[in-house]
C-alpha positions in Angstrom: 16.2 41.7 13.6 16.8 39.7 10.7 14.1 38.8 8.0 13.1 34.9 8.7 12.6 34.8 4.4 15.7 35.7 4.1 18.7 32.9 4.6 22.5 33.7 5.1 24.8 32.3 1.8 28.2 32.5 0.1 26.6 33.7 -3.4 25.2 36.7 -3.8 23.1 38.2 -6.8 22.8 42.5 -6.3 19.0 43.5 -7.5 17.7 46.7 -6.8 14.7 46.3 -5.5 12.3 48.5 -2.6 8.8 47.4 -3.2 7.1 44.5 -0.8 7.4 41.0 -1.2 5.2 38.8 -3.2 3.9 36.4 -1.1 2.8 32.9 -2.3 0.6 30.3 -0.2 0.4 26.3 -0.6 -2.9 24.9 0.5 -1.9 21.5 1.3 -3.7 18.5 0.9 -3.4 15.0 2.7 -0.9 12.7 0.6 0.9 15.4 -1.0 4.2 15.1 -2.8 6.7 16.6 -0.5 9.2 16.9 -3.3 7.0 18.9 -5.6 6.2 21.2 -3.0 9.8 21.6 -1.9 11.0 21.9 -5.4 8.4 25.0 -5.6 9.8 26.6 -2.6 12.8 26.6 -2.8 13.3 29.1 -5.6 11.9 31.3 -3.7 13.8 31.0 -0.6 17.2 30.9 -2.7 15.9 34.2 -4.7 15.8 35.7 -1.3 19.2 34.3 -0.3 21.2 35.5 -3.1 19.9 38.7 -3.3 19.7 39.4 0.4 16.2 40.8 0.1 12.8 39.9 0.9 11.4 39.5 -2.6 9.0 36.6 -1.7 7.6 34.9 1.2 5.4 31.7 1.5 2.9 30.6 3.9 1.5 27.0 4.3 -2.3 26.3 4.7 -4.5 23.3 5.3 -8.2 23.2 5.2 -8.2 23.3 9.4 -5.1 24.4 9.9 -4.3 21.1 11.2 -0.8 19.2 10.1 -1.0 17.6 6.8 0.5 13.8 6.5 2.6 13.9 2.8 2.4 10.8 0.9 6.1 9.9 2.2 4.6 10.0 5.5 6.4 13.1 6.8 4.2 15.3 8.8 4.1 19.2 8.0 2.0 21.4 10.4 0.9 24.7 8.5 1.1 28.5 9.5 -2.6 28.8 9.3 -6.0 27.6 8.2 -7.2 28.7 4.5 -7.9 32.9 4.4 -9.0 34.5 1.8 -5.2 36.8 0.2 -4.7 39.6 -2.2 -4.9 39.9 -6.1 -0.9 40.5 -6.0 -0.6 37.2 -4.2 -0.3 34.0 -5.9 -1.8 30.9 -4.4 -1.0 27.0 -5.3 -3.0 24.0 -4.1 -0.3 20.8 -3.3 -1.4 17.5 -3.9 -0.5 14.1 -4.8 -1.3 10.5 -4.7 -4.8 9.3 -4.8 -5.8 13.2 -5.3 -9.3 12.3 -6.2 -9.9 10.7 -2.7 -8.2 13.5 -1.0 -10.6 16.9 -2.2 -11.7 18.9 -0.1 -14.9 21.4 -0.2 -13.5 23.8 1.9 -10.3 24.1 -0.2 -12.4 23.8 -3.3 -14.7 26.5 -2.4 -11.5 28.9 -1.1 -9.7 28.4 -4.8 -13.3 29.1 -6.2 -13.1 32.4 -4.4 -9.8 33.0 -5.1 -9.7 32.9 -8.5 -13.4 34.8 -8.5 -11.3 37.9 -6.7 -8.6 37.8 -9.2 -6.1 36.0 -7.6 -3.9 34.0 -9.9 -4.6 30.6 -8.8 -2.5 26.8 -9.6 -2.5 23.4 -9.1 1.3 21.3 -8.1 1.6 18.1 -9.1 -2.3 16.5 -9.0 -3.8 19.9 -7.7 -5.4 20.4 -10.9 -8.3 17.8 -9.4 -9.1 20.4 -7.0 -9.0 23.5 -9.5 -11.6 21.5 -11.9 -13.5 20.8 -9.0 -13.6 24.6 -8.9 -14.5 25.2 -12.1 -11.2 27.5 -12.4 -9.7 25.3 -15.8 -12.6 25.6 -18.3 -10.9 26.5 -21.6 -7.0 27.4 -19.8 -4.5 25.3 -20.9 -3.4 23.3 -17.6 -1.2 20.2 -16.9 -0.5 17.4 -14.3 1.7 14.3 -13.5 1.4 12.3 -16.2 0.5 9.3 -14.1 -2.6 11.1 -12.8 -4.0 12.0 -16.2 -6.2 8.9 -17.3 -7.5 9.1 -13.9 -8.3 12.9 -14.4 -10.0 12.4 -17.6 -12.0 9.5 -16.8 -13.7 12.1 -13.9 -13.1 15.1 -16.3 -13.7 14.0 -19.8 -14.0 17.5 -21.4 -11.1 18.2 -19.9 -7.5 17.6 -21.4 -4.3 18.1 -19.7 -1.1 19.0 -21.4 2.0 16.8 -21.6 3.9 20.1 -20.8 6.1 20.2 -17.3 3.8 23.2 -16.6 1.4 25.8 -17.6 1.0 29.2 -17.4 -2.4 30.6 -18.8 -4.6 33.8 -17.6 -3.9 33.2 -14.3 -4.0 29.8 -14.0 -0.5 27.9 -13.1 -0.1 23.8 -13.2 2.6 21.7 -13.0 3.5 18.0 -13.1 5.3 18.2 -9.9 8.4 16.7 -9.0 11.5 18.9 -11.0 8.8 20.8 -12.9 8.0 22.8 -9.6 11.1 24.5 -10.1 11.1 25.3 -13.7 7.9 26.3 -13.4 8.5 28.8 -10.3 12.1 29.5 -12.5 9.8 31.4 -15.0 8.0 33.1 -12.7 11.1 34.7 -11.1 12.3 35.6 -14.6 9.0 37.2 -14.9 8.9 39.7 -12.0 12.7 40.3 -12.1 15.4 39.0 -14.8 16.3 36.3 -16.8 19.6 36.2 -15.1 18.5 35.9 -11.4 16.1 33.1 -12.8 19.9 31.2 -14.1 21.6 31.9 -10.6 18.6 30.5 -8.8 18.6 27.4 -11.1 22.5 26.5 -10.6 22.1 27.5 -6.7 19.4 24.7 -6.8 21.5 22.4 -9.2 19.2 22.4 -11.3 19.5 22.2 -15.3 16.3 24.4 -16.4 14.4 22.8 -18.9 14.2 25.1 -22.3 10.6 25.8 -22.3 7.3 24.9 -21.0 6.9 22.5 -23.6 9.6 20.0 -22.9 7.4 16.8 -22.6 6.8 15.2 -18.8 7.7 11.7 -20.2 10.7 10.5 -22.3 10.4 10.1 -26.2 9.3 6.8 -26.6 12.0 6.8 -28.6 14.4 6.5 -25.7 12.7 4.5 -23.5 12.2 1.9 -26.3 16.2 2.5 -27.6 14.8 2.8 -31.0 13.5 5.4 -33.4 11.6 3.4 -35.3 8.8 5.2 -36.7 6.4 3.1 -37.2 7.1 1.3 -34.1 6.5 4.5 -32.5 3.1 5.5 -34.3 2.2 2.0 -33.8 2.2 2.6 -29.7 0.5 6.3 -30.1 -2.1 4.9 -32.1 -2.9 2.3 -29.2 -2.7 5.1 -26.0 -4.8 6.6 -28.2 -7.3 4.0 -28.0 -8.3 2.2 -25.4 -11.9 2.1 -24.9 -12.1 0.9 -28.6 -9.4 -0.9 -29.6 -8.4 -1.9 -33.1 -8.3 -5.1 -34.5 -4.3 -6.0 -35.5 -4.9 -5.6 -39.1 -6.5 -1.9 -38.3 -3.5 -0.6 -36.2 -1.3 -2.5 -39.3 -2.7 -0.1 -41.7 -2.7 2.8 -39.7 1.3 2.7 -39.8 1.2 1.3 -43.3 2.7 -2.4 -42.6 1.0 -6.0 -43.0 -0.2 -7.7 -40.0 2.9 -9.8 -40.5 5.5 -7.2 -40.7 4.0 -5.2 -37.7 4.0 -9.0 -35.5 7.8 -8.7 -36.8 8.8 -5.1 -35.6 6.8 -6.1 -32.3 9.1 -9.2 -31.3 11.9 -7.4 -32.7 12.0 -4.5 -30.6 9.6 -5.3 -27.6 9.7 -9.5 -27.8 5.9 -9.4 -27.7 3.0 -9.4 -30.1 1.3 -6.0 -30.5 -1.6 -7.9 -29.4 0.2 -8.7 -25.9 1.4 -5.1 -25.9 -1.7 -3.6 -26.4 -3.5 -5.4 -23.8 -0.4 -4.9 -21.3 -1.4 -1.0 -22.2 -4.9 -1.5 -21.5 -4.8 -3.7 -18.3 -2.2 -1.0 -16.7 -4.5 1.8 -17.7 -7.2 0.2 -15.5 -4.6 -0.2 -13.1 -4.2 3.0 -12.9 -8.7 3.9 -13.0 -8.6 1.6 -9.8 -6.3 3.8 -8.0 -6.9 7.0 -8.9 -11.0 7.3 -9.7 -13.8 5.9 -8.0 -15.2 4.4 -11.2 -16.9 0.8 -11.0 -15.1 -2.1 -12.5 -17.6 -2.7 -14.9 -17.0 1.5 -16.0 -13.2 0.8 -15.7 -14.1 -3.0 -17.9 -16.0 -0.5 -20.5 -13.1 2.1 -20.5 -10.1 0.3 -20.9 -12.1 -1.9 -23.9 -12.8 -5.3 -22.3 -16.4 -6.4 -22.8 -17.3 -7.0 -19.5 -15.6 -7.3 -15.8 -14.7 -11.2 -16.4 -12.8 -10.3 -19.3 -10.6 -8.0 -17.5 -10.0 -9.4 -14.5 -8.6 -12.4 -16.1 -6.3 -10.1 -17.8 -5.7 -8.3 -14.6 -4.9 -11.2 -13.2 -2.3 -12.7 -15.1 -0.8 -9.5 -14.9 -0.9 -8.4 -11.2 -1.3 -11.9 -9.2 -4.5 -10.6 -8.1 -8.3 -9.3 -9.1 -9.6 -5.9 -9.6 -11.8 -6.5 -7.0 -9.3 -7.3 -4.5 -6.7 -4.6 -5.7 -9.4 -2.5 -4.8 -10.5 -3.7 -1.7 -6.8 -3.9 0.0 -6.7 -0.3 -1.3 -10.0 1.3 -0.2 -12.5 -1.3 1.0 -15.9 1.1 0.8 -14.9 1.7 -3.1 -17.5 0.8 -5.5 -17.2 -2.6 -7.4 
């Protein structure tokens, strides 16, 4: 009878290998991103292909054991409620959009366990919400989708994810999703077998492995603006890096050593805009972003994205969006606190 982990294919990849398979579960989570839990899979399945052996196997879990609706709206029904698994197992809570909305104590409680029995324990895409709801990160460095990070933080505040596509520290494995799924499960393979069957896997999957760990989940600004403009670029930095407190013109001038006037000039140059415009664009979608992902007032999200008070930024918001915090909000989850 043929092994169900193990799929027929034209490439082949000769290991010598006897011992059992590792075997991975994904706890899912409503909303999840189907494509960062595919792109973790995957490897796996075309390790086994290529080598013709079982080396891993994955199982699917939900909190019930009851199908799990991704955030694309496709519906995946899982091998089996959450069970407790070995300390050679490796375990991976999938999430996604609105991840803060979607915890869930029982999975919570199962990657406390987990990770309390030695299990090496990770978060795909957003699942890092439910591993600090565990209190699994503490001082490990971990990492999520970028656009999920202010969000995080705002709930999380001693708690700072990496830019990093993913993260492998004492047992704790994160990822930003999408792409960095693969790379991430990549290394593993690498780790329990070779280097080499780590390449084969990536070109099976078409993939172009990223060098490291390190390769940043975003673009350089440099690209995205089409300019390497230093000061430009500090000049943005310096505003992510403040938004609850934002300097005065003349403050983030001096910071990158210009005159007001000469950093208004590089502004329109480059971006068309003011740094003024720019920097409340930055703050505005930042709150965007609070209202979405966090359960945080408006007057919290006013205080955190540095307007004085919910007026202030909702005639921002406004402007910007055709419509209020309040009612963003409201179409998007009507019992949310205002």
């Amino acid at each position: 009878m043929s092994d169900p982990f193990v799929s027929k294919g034209a490439a082949t990849f000769p290991i010598e290998y006897t011992a059992p398979p590792r075997d991975y579960y994904f706890a899912l989570l409503p909303k999840l991103t189907l494509l960062a839990f595919s792109s973790a899979v995957e490897p796996l399945r075309v390790a086994n292909q290529i080598t013709g052996k079982p080396l891993y196997r994955w199982f699917t879990m939900s909190p019930n054991g009851a199908p799990i609706r991704c955030s694309n709206n496709v519906l995946i029904t899982p091998d089996r409620a959450l069970i407790d698994i070995s300390k050679t197992d490796r375990a991976f809570v999938c999430s996604g959009i609105e991840p803060a909305s979607t915890l869930d104590p029982k999975v919570t409680s199962w990657v406390h366990r987990q990770m309390a029995h030695g299990v090496a324990v990770g978060g795909i895409c957003t699942g890092a919400f439910t591993l600090a709801a565990a209190g699994t990160i503490r001082d490990r460095a971990f990492t999520l989708h970028w656009e999920n990070q202010p969000g995080f933080q705002e709930i999380h505040p001693d708690l700072t994810p990496s830019q990093n596509l993913y993260e492998m520290d004492r047992g704790l494995m994160t990822c930003g999703g999408g792409g960095s799924a693969t790379d991430m499960m990549l290394d593993q393979i690498e780790q329990d077998h070779s280097q080499h069957l780590a390449i084969m896997v990536a070109d099976m999957c078409l993939h172009m492995r990223s060098p490291n760990k390190g390769t940043n989940q975003q673009s350089a600004q440099s690209v995205a603006l089409g300019t390497r403009n230093p000061r430009l670029i500090k000049a943005l930095d310096v505003m992510n890096a403040n938004f609850e407190d934002p300097l005065s013109i003349t403050e983030l001038a001096q910071h990158v050593s210009l005159s007001s006037r000469q950093l208004e000039r590089l502004f329109k140059r480059y971006l068309g805009e003011t740094p003024n415009e720019v920097y409340v664009h930055k703050r505005v979608s930042r709150a965007y972003a609070l209202l979405s992902e966090t359960n945080l007032s408006i007057t919290e999200i006013s205080m955190a994205t540095g307007f004085t008070n919910p007026t202030q930024l909702s005639l921002r918001f406004r402007r910007r969006y055709g419509l209020s915090p309040y009612l963003l909000r409201k179409k998007w989850a009507p019992d949310a606190p205002t």
